[in-house]
Every structure is written in C-alpha cells, then in structure tokens.
N, C-alpha and C positions, 0 to 999 in steps of 0.2 A: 649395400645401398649407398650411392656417392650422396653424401652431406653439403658439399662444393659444388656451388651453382656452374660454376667454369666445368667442373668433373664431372657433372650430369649430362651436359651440352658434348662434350668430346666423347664421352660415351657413348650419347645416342647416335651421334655420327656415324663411328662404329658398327656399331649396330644394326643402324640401316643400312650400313655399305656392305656388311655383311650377309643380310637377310638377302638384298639385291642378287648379291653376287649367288649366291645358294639358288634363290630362285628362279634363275635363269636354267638351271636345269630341267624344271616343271612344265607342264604344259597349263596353260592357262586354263582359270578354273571356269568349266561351262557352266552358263545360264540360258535360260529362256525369255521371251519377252512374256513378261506375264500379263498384259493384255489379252493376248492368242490364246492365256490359259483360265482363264476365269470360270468361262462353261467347264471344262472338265474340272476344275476345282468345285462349282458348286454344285455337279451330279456327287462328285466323292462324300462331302459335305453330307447331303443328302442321307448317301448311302450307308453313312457313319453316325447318324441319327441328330446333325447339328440343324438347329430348329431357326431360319433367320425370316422368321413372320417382319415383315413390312423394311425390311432394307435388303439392298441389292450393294454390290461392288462397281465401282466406279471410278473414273479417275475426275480428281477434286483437285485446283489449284489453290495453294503451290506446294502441296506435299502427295502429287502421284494420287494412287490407289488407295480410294477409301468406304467406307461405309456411308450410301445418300437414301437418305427415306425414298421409299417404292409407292408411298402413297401417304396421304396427310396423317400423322400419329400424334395424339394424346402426350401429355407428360404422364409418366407411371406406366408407358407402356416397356412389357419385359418385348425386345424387338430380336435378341438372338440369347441360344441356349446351347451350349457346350456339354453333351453328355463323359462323365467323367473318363469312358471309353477313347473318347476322340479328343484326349485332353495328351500331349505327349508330355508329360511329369519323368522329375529325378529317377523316383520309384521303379519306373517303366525302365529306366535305362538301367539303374542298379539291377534287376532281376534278367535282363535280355541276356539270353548264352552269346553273345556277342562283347560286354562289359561289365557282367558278374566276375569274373577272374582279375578284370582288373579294378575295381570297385571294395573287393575284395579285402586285395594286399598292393593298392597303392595310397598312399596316405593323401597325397595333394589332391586325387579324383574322389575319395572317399568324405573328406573334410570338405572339397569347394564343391556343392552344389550346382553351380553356376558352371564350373568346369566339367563335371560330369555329363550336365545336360548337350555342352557344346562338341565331347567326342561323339555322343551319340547322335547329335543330328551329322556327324563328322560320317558317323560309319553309313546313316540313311541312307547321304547327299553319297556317298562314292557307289553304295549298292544301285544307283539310276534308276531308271522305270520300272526295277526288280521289286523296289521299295515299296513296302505298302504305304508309305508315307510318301510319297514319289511328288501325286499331284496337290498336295501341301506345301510339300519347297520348294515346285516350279513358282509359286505364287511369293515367295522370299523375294526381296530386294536382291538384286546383283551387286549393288556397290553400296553402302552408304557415307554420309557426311559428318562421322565421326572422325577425332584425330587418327585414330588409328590409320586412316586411309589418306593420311594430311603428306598434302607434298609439302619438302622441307622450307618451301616459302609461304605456306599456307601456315605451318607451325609456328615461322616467325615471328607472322602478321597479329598472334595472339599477345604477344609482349603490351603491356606490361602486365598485361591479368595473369592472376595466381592459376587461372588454366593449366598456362605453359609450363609450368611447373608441372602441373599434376599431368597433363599430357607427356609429358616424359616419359613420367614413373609407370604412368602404365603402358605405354607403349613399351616400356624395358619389362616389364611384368610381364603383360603376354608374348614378348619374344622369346624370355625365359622359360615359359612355359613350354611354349613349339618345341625349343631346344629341346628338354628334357624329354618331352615324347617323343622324338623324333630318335633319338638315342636309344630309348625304350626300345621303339620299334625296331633299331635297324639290331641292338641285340638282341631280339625276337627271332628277326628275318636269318640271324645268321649263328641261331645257337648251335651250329656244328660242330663253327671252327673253334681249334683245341687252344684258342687265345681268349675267347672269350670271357670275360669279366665275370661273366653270370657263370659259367660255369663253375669258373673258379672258385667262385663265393658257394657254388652249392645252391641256388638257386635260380627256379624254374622263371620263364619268360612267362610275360602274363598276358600278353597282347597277338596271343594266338591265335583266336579265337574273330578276332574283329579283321576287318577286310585291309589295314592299313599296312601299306610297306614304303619301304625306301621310296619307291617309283612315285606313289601317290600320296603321301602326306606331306604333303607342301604348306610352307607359310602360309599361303594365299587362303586357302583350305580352313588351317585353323583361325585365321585372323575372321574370313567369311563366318563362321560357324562361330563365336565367339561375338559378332556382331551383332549376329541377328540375336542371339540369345538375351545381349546385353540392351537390344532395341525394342526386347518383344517379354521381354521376362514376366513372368506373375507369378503368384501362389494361391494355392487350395490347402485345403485342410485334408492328413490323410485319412483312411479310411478303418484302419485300425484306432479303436475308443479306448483299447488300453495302453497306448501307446502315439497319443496324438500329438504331432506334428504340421507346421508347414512343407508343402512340401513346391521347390523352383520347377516350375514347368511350361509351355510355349499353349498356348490356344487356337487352335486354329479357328477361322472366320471373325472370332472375336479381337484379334489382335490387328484388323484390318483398320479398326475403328482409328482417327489422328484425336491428336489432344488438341482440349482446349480447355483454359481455365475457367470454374463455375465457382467462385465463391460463396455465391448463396445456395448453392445446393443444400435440402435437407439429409438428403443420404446417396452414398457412390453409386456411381451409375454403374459399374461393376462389383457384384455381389457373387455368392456359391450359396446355390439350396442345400443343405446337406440332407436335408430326407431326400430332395428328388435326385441328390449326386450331379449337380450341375453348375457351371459355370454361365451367367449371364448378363446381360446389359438392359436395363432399364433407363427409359428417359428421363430427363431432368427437365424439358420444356416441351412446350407442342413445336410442330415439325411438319416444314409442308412439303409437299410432292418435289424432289429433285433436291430437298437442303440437304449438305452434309448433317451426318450425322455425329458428335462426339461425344468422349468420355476424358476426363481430368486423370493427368498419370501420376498427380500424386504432389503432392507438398514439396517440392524440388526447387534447388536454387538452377540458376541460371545455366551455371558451372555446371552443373550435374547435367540438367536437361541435355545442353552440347555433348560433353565426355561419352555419356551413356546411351541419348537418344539420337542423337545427328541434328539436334534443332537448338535454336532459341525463341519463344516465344515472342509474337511480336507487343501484343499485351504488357503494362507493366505489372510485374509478378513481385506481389506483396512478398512471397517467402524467398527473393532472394537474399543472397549473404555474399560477404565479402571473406576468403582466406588471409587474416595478416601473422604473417613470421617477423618475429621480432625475437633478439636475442642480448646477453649481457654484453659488452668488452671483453675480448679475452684476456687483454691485458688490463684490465680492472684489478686491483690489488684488494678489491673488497667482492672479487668475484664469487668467491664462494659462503661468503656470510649474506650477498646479494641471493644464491640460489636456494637457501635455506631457509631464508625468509621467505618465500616463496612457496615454498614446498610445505610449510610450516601452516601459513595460512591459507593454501588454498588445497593442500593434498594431492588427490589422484586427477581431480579438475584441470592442471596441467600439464604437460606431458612436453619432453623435451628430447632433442636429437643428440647425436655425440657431440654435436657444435655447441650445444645449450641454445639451440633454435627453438622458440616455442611457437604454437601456432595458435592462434586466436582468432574468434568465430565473429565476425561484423554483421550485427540483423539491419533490414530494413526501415525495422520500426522501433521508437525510441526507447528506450535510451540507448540502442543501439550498440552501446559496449556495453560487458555484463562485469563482473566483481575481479573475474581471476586479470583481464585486462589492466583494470584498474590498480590493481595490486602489483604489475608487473610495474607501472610505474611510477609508484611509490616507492617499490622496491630500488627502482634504476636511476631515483634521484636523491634518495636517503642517503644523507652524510652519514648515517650512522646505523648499517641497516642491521644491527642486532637489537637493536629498540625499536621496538613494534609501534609504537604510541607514534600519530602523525603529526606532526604539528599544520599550525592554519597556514606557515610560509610551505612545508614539505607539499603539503597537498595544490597549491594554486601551481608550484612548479609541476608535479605531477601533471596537474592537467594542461600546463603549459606546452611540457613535453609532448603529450598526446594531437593536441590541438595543430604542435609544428609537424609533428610525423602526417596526418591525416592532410593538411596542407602541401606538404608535399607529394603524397601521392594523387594529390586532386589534380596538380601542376603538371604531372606525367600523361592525364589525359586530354589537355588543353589542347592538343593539334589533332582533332579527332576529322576526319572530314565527312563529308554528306554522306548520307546514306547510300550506300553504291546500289545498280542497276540489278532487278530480280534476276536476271539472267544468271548471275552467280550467286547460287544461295548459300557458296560458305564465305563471302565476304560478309554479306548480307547478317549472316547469325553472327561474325564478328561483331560486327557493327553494332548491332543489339548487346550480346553481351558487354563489350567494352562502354556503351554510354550506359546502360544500367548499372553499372561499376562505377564510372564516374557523378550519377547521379545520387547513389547509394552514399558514398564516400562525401563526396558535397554537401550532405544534409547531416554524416556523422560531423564533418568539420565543424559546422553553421551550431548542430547544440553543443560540442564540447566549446566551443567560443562563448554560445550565450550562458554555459554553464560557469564557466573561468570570469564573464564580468559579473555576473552574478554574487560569485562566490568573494570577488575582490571588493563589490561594492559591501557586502557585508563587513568583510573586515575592514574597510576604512570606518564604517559607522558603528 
C-alpha cells in the first residue's frame, strides 16, 4: 500500500490505464430500464411472499426509484416485509453449488462477506433470465454515483477532502480484487495446460463450478456487483441460535426505500421479526398519498455516505466527521522519543502508517477533538518529550499549533463556488460534501481559538 501521496496518484493512473486497456476487450455489461420492469418485479415480489401493504415503486426526485406511499399511512405502520426466503444473504451464497468450492478454500471470499455476496450476485447477473433472481437485478441501478465510477476529473474535483485519499485506496482495493479473480478464473478455465501454476502446486481450481470465464468476468461486472452490494447492504441475524451471527445480505423491495435523516426517531424504521423470520420497514411519521417514503441508513459521516452510497445528503448531518493525518518530522532528532510518548499515552487509540502518519477522527460536535489529538500535539511541541508532565507554556503552544493547522485547512476551502446546477448530481454531492467540511473545520477552528484565549487569559491572571 503506497504511503506517498505523489505514489498513490501515479498508481492509480496506472491502474486505470490499465483496467481501460483490459476492458476493452468485454462487451459492455447489459442492463435494462428499470422503469419497463417494475410490474414484473412486483408480481416476483408477490410471488416470493414480500408483503409491500401501502407503498408502491416509483420514480422520486432527485434520487430515481423509490418507495411513495399508495395511500395515506399512520406513523408505526410496518409498510413492507421481506420474508427471510426472499432475503439474498452471505449464507445463501456460501452454501450455493455455485460458490461453496470457493467459499470454502479461498480465504479473501471466506473472511469478506461483502465480497462473497458480490460474486454471487456476479454469478446471478451472468446466468440472465435463467436466474431465479433475474427480475430482482433488472430493478439494480445501471450505473451509480460512487467514485468508483469517477471520471478521472470528477476524482480531482474532490481535492482537498480526505475523500480523495480514501477514493483511491479503494478504488486500488477493488481493482485488486478483480485482478486476483480474474487470475483465479483464467486458471480454472485453463487447468490443462502442463504450465499451469495450480497444477504445479498440486491444487484443484475452485471456480468450476460458477459460470465465470476469461470471456465474461470483466471489471465492469465486478466493479457493477461490488456497487450495488456496497449501495444496498444490510444484515439480519442468522438462523442457527447456537451459533448466532450477522449475517451481509441485499433485500429486495425493501432496499428501494432512499434515505433520509430522522433524528428524532424513537426506533429504526428497519427492523427483523425474528419469530416471524422477516425483514421490515416501519414508519416513523404519518404519510400522505404520493409522499416518498424513507428510512435513515445509518449514523454515517458525509465521506462514507459518498464512498459507499453515491450520495451526500443535502441536510446538515450532525454525525459528520472530518479524516485528519498528521504526522512527526522525519528529520526530527527527537522523532522517536516524540513516538513513544505517544504510544505511551495513548496506546492502541492510535495507530500509525510506515511514514508515522497518524490519522485523527474530527466530530462535528464539540469539543470536536478527542484526547489522542490533543496528545499528538503535545507530543509535537515538547522540548523535551520524554517528560510527560505539560507545563502551562507546553500546552497554549500545543493548542497554538492545532488552532494554526485547522486555520489552514479552513484557508483551502475559501474558493468554494455556488452550488452547481441539479442536472449534475456529482458535482452537486461534491459541493455538499466539501462545504460541510469546510463548515465542520470552521467551527473546530472558532473553539480551539476560544479555547487558547481562554486558556492564555488564565495564565496572565
């Protein structure tokens, strides 16, 4: 993993020049207009025993297809029911003679849940209308508004938020991944020949069984399947009691629902009966004929919501956070009595790259930095950091220090411009995220300031 912001960037160049170049060999991956599919999706529905008393599918601006009350409803009303049946869970995919073999005896589909669930809508989406799950992922997005799908001016546009970092990392993650199956596969597809790696090593191919070959496991494919996974995710609880588990799995009708923040809500509007074995949504307010309908996806910063969902809320959202990396001099002569103090007082709390990069979590709400922060620049300004004891000068510098770094990154969001036209909704969820960042960051600056006069008027008196 490149440590070097410059070595991360020429990587992912790289990278995507490569993925490009690879997938021009594929055939583009088909979708359907999932408007055209709705009715056969909610005969399937039906047929599969998903219960959607008083909501219908619809399309909602400005996020597409969604769940709109059918007729005026109650708060407390349970409006749809996912019998555990029509629930496509981990479990389902570990046990399918399709991805038991590899489930099995591959450690990275075994260990990531998340990964296992995205070969197996992988193997659904290529078996086509064969699928019993067919008219389930006609109803899938075709594209969505996650980086992964970022053109390389759209990734840009994300600078200076710690996004773009993280947009990277995972964008190199799941490339990685593809890679490594793709490899898998093609020594599946070709365990004849007398070169073969697998043979040599005395071990059997494990992706026999699943429909994927050289031909058709394309980036496009896993990146699509890997998306929806990461836009649609939940968990249930399993169904073995001596042996209870979360278990990562997709809901179909019930993942139609968009988000929206409900801070007063007294309980989630997505629950699991466990005697009735069901997946459901209850309302949180009454609800008249034609409103969307939503459910809260979850205590999520800003960052995540984007990364993960394709969105920013337009809302401001109490639980976002700021990523800050901050790290020693390398040429510090007191670099390493600086890390031990460190380490010393704060323990396993922080956690550091081969650069001595550490990362630090920025809340919205105050005091906004938490202890290991604060310790780091105690640490970074101590003449003498093997003496733990701060004195009244050690500490106003400390927050001196913090007060000039937060000031400066306030200064990077200063040329923010209006909020651009709906028509592009990833400029649009930039826009959002970047001035919630800047807003976030402005208000850390504003108390470590009032905190440093504070603390200076004391010691003058």
């Amino acid at each position: 993993m490149p440590v070097n912001y410059a070595t991360l960037q020429a990587e992912h160049r790289l990278i995507r020049e490569g993925l490009d170049e690879l997938s021009a060999f594929y055939e583009p991956l088909n979708s359907s207009e999932r408007k055209a599919r709705i009715h056969e999706f909610v005969l399937w529905a039906e047929a599969r025993g998903i219960d959607n008393c008083g909501v219908c599918i619809k399309a909602t601006e400005p996020y597409g297809l969604g769940l709109v009350a059918s007729g005026n409803l109650d708060s407390g009303n349970v409006v749809v029911r996912v019998p555990v049946s029509a629930i496509l869970s981990v479990d389902k995919a570990q046990k399918s003679d399709m991805l038991r073999r590899v489930y099995e005896n591959d450690d990275l589909v075994s260990k990531m849940d998340n990964v296992c669930l995205s070969l197996m809508l992988a193997c659904e989406k290529l078996k086509g209308e064969k699928s019993e799950w067919a008219p389930y992922i006609n109803m899938l997005p075709a594209n969505f508004e996650t980086p992964l799908y970022f053109t390389d001016e759209q990734l840009e546009s994300l600078k200076p938020s710690p996004l773009y970092d993280e947009a990277l990392h995972f964008y190199r993650n799941i490339a990685r991944q593809y890679i490594y199956f793709l490899l898998k596969v093609a020594l599946t597809s070709h365990r004849s020949e007398f070169n073969n790696p697998l043979k040599k090593k005395g071990e059997s191919p494990v992706f026999v069984n699943t429909p994927f070959t050289v031909n058709n496991f394309s980036y496009q494919l896993y990146r699509w399947c890997v998306s929806c996974v990461s836009t649609r995710v939940n968990v249930i609880p399993s169904e073995d009691k001596r042996k209870p588990k979360m278990l990562t799995c997709l809901i179909p009708f019930m993942d139609m629902a968009n988000h929206l923040l409900n801070i007063d809500a007294k309980e989630e509007a997505v629950y699991f009966d466990a005697e009735g074995q069901y997946a459901g949504i209850i309302t949180q307010k009454s609800y008249k004929a034609g409103e969307p309908v939503y459910i809260h996806y979850g205590k999520r910063s800003n960052w995540q919501f984007f990364l993960h969902n394709g969105f920013v809320p337009e809302q401001p959202n109490p639980y976002d956070i700021y990523k800050l990396k901050m790290g020693f001099r390398k040429t510090d002569p007191l670099l390493q009595a600086r890390l031990l103090r460190l380490r010393f007082l704060c323990g396993d709390s922080v956690q550091s790259n081969s650069s001595n990069v550490f990362v630090f979590t920025v809340t919205s709400d105050p005091p906004h930095i938490d202890q290991s922060l604060l310790e780091f620049a105690r640490a970074f300004v101590a003449p003498e950091p093997k003496k733990i004891e701060t004195t009244q000068e050690e500490e106003l510098k400390a927050l001196k220090f913090l007060a000039d770094r937060f000031g400066l990154l306030v200064k990077q969001y200063t040329n923010l411009p209006v909020e651009p036209p709906n028509d592009d909704q990833v400029a649009v969820f930039v826009w959002r995220l970047k001035t919630g960042e800047k807003l976030l960051l402005r208000n850390v600056a504003t108390y470590i300031e009032n905190r440093l006069k504070a603390d200076c008027c004391s010691n003058t008196v």
